[in-house]
C-alpha positions as CSV (number, residue, x, y, z in Angstrom):
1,X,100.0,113.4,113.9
2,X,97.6,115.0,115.7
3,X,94.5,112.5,115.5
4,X,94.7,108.7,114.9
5,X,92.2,107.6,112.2
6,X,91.2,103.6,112.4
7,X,88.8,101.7,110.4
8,X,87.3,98.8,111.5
9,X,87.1,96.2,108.5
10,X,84.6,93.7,110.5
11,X,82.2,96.7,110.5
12,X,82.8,98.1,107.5
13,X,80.4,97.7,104.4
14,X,82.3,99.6,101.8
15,X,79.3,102.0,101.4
16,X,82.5,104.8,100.9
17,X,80.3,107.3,102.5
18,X,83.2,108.4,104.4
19,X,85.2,108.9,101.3
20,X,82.8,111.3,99.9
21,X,83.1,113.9,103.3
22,X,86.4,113.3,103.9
23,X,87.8,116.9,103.2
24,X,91.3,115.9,103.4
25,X,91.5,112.7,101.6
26,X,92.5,110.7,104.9
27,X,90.2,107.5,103.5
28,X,90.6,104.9,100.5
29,X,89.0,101.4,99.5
30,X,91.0,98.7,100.0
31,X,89.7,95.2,98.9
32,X,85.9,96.9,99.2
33,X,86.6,98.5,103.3
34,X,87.4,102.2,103.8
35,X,91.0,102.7,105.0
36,X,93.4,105.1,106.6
37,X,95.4,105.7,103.9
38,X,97.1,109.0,104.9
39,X,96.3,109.3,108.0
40,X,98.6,112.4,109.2
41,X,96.3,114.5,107.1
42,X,93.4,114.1,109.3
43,X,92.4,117.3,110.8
44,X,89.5,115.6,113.1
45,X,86.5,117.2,112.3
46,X,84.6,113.6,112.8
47,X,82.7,113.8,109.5
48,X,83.7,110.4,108.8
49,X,82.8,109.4,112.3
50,X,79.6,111.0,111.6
51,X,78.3,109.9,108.3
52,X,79.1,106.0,109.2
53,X,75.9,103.9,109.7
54,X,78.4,100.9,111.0
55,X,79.8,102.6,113.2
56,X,83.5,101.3,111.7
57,X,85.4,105.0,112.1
58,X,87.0,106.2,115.3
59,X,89.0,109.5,115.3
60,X,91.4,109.8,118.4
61,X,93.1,112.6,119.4
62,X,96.8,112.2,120.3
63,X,97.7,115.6,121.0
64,X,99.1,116.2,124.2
65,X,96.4,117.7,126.7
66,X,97.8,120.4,129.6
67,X,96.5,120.9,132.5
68,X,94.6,123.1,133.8
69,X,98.1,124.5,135.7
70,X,99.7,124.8,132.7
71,X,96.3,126.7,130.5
């Protein structure tokens, strides 16, 4: 898992916005909020991120970062 995909249900409005750009099919409802469903499909393009007025999406990447040694 490359990216870690969180919704935050307080901020959520279940607008599903973030359903509709979601190229990968990383989001679904759940009890009206967005959630990370399947979230080892997310590729982090952000679009999700992007398109959410509430600001309820976060995309992390977890991939291991080198240094500038090792580049």
């Amino acid at each position: 898992m490359a990216f870690k995909t969180t919704v935050d249900s307080r901020k959520c409005d279940g607008c599903e916005e973030c359903l509709e750009v979601c190229s990968t099919g990383v989001l679904e409802m759940r009890r009206g909020k967005a959630f990370a469903a399947r979230p080892d499909d997310c590729v982090g393009c952000q679009s999700c991120v992007d398109v959410c007025k509430e600001g309820a999406i976060t995309v992390e990447d977890t991939r291991v970062q080198l240094s500038s040694t090792c580049l």
